[in-house]
N, C-alpha and C positions, 0 to 999 in steps of 0.2 A: 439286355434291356428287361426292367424289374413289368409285368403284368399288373395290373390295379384290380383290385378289388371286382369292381364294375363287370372287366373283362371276363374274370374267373366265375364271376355271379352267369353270366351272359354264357358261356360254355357249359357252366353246369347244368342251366334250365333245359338248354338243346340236347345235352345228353339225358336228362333226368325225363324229357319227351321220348324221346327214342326209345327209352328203356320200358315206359309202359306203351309202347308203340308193336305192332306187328312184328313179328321178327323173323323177317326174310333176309336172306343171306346179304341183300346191300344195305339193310337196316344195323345186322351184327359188325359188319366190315365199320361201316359209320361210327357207330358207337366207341369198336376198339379205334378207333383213328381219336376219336374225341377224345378217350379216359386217356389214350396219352399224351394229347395236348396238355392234360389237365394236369395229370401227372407229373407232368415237364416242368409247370408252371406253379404249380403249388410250393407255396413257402415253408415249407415241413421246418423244424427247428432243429433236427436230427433226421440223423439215419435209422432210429430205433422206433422214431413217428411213423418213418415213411415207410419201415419192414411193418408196421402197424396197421395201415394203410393198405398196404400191400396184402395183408392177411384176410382183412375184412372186405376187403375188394375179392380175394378169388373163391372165399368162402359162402358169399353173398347171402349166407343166412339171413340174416335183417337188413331189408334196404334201408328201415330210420337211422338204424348204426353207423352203416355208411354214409347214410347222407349227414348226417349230425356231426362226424367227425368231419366229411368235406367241408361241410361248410363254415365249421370251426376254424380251419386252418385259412379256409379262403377271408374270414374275417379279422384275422392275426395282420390280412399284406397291409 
């Protein structure tokens, strides 16, 4: 079952909360539960997007990066 837009926009705002949120151990638990809902769900085009994705996710140097390419890909569904 294909996720919409809508959905992917709706999970990211709840994880993009959390992230500038406190971060107590069920705040961390939460978030990894969410990035891989999102994960799961995101329309990547490739496998060299989503090692992409993947890189800028655990590097987390720039959150605009990351958020920019999410929401990129969330705007492709």
């Amino acid at each position: 079952m294909k996720t919409s837009c809508r959905e992917l926009k709706k999970l990211w705002k709840r994880y993009s909360k959390l992230v500038g949120s406190d971060q107590s151990e069920k705040v961390i638990d939460e978030e990894n539960e969410l990035i891989g809902e999102i994960e799961e769900k995101l329309p990547f085009k490739d496998e060299e997007e989503h090692q992409r994705w993947l890189d800028i996710l655990f590097t987390y140097k720039f959150w605009e990066d990351f958020e920019e390419m999410t929401l990129m890909i969330i705007e492709r569904r």
